[in-house]
C-alpha positions as CSV (number, residue, x, y, z in Angstrom):
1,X,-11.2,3.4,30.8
2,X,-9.9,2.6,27.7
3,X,-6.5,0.6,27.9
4,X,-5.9,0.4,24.0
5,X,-2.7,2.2,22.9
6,X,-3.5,5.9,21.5
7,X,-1.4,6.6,18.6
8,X,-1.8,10.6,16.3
9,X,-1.1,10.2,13.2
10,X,-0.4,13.3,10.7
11,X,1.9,13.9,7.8
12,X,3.2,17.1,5.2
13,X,1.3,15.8,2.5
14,X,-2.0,16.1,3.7
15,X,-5.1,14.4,4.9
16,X,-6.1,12.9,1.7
17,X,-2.6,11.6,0.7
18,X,-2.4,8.0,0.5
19,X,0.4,7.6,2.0
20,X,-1.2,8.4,5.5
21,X,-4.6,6.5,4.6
22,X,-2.5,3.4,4.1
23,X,-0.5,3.9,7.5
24,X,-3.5,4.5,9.1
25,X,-5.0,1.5,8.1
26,X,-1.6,-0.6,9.1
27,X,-1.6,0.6,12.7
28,X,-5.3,0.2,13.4
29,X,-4.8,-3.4,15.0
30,X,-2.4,-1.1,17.5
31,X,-4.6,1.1,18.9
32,X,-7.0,3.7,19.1
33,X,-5.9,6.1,15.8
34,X,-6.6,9.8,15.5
35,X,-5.5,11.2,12.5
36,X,-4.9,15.1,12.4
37,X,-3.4,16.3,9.4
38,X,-3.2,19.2,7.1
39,X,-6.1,19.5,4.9
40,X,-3.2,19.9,1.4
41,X,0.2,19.6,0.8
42,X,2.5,20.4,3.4
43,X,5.9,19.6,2.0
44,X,9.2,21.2,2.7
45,X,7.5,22.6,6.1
46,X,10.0,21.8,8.6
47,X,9.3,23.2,12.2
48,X,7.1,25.7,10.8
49,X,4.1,27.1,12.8
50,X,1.2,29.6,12.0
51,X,1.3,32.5,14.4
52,X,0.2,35.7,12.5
53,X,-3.0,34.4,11.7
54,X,-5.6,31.9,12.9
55,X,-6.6,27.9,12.5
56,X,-9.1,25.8,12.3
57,X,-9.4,22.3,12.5
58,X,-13.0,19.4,11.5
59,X,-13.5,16.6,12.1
60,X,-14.2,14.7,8.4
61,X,-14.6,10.5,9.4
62,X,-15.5,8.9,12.7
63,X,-15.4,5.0,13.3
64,X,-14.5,2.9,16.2
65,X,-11.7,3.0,17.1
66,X,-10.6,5.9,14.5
67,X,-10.8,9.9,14.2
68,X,-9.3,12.1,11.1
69,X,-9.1,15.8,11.6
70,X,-8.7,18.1,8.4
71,X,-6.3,21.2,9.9
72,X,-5.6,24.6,8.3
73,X,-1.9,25.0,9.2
74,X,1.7,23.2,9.0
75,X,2.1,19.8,10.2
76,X,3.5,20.8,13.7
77,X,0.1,23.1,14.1
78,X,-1.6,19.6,13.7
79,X,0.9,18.3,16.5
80,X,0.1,21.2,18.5
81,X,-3.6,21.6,18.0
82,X,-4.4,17.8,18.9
83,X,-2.5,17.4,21.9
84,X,-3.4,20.7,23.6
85,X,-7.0,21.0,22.2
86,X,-8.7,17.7,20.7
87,X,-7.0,14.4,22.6
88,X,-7.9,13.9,26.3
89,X,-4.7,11.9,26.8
90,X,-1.3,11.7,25.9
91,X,-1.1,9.6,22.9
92,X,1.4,6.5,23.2
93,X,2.7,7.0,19.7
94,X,3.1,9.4,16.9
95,X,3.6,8.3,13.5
96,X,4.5,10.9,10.8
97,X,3.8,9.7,6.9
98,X,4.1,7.9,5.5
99,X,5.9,10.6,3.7
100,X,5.5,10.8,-0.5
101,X,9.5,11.0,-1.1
102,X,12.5,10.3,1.0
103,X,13.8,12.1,3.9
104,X,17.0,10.4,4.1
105,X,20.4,12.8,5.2
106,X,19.9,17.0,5.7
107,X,16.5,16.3,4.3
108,X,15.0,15.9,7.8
109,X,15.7,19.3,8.8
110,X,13.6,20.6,5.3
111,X,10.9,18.1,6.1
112,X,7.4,18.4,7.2
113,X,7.0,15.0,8.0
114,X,9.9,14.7,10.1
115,X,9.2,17.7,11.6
116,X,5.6,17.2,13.2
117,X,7.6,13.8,14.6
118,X,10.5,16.3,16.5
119,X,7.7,18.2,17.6
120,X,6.1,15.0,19.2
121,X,9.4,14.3,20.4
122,X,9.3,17.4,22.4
123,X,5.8,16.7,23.8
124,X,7.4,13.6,25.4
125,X,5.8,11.2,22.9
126,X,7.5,8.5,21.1
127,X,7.8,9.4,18.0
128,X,8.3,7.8,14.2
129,X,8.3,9.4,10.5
130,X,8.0,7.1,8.0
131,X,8.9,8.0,4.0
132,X,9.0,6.0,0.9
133,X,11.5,7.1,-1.8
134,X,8.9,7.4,-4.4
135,X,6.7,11.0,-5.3
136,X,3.6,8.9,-7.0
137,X,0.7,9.9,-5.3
138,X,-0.1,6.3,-6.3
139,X,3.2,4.6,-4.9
140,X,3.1,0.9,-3.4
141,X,3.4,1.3,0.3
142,X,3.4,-2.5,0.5
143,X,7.5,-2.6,2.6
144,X,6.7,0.8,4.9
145,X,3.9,-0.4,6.1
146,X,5.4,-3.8,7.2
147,X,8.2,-2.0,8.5
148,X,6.5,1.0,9.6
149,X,4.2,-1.4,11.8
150,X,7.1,-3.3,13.2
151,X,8.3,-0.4,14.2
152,X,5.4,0.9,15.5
153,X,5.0,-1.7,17.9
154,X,8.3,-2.0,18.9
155,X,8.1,1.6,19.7
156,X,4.8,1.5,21.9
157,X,6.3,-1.6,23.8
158,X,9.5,-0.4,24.7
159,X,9.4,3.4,24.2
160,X,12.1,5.8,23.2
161,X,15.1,7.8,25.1
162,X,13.8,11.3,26.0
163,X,14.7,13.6,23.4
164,X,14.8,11.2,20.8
165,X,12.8,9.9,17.5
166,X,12.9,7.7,15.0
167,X,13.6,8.4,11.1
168,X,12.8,5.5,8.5
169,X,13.1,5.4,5.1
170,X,12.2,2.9,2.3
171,X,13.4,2.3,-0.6
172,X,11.1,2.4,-4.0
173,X,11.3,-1.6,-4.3
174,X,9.2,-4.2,-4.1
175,X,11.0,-5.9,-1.1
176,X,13.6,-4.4,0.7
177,X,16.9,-6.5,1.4
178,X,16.2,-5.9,5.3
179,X,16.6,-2.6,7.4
180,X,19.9,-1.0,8.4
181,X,20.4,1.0,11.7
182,X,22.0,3.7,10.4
183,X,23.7,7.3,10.4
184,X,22.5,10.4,8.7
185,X,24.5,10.9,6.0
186,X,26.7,14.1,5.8
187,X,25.6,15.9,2.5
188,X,24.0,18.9,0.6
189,X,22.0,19.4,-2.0
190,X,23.6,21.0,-5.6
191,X,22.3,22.7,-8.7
192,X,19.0,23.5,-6.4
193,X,17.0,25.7,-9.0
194,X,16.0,25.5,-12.3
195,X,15.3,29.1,-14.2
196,X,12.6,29.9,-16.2
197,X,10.5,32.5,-17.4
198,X,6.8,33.3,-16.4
199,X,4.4,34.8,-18.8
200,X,5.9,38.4,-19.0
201,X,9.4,37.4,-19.1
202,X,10.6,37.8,-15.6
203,X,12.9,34.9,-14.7
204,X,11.1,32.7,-11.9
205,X,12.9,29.3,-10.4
206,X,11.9,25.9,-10.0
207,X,13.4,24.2,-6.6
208,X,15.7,21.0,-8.4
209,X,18.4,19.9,-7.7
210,X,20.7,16.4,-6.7
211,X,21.7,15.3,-3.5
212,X,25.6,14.7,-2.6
213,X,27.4,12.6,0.0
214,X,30.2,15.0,1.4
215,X,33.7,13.1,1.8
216,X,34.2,11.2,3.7
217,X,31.5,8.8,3.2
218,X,30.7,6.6,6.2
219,X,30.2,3.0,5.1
220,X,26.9,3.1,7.9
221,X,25.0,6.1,6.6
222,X,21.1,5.9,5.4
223,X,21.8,6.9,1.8
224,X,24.0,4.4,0.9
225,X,21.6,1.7,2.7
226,X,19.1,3.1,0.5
227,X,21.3,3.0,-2.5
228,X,21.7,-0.6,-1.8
229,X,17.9,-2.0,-1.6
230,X,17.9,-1.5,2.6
231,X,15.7,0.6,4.5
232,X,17.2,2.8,6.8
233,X,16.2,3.7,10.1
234,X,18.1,6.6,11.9
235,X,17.6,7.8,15.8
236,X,17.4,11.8,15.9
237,X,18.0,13.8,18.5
238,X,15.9,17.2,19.6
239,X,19.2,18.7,20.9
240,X,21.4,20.2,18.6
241,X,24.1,21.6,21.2
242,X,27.8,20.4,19.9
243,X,29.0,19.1,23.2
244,X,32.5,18.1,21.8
245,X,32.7,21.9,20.8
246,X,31.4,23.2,23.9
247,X,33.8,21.7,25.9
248,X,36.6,23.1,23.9
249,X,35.2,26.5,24.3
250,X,35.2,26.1,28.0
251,X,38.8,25.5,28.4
252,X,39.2,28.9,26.2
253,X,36.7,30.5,28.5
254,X,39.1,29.4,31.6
């Protein structure tokens, strides 16, 4: 029997990212790793799964102590595929990223990343996606792995409430002025496209745009933490029911 932790690892970038090599290598003193991952970019994914047509899945390194799986679909097919078809247990952990770009606010319902981490979630496994506010595929990953492997650890000692993961974001800077528990931030993004032409004159459009905070601003949310030097780190929740709302429509009902 092996009593060493078990923690999947996957991401939306893909398998060869380097944001997932390097939090691979920060968790390995943690556990057992398997790393199942898309085998490109992923990005912008959400909760999206392949249904109309199949997937496939290799295994492309083997150590001890460490597995990485190149997949064919979305970053919650990895979820999926690995628990039901590859582990042989229930893995103690799964850490999304780390994540090429922020995920901060309404990005965490756009994101592939945080997305394969709701969908552990929902398999009952603690669950953590970890992004850096930088798009380099060369960024420094120095402060979210220190923080991601804090957090890590905290996670597989003490576990999470059912129904609930973790978001955490870092900001692009060398060191961060601590971590802030904090509140998605209420906003939307603005000016989303950019026009253009292609090479026969049709108009085709780029996805831009800037993200704003919607008034009013709460003085806890992540985007201002990250706007100040602090990484955030926000709980999430897999059910989306509006409780204060359905109470309301109750006493209508009655």
């Amino acid at each position: 029997m092996n009593n060493r932790p078990l923690i999947l690892i996957t991401n939306d970038d893909g398998v060869d990212a380097k944001g997932i090599k390097e939090l691979t290598k920060c968790l390995r003193d943690l556990g057992d790793i398997i790393v199942f991952a898309p085998d490109g970019a992923r990005s912008g994914m959400s909760s999206a799964i392949t249904s109309n047509i199949p997937i496939k899945y290799k295994l492309i390194k083997e150590e001890e102590g460490l597995k990485v799986y190149s997949c064919t679909g979305t970053p919650v097919d990895c979820v999926k595929l690995a628990i039901n078809e590859v582990l042989d247990r229930k893995p103690d952990l799964l850490a999304s990223g780390i994540n090429h770009g922020g995920n901060y606010a309404i990005c965490v319902q756009y994101s592939g990343t945080m997305g394969a981490a709701a969908e552990g979630c929902i398999f009952g496994i603690p669950s953590l996606g970890v992004s850096l506010l930088d798009h380099l595929p060369d960024a420094d990953f120095n402060e979210c792995c220190r923080l991601g492997h804090e957090w890590a650890k905290w996670i597989i000692q003490n576990g999470l409430p059912d129904g609930t993961y973790l978001n955490l974001n870092v900001p692009n800077i060398p060191q961060v002025k601590g971590l802030k528990l904090c509140r998605q931030a209420n906003g939307r993004w603005t000016n989303e496209f950019k026009r253009s032409e292609n090479g026969t004159g049709e108009p085709v459009f780029w996805l831009t745009g800037s993200f704003e905070n919607i008034e009013p601003i709460q003085p806890d949310n992540d985007t201002l933490a990250l706007d100040n030097g602090y990484a955030s780190l926000v709980p999430c929740k897999i059910d989306v029911t509006d409780y204060d709302f359905l109470a309301k429509l109750r006493e209508v009902e009655k």
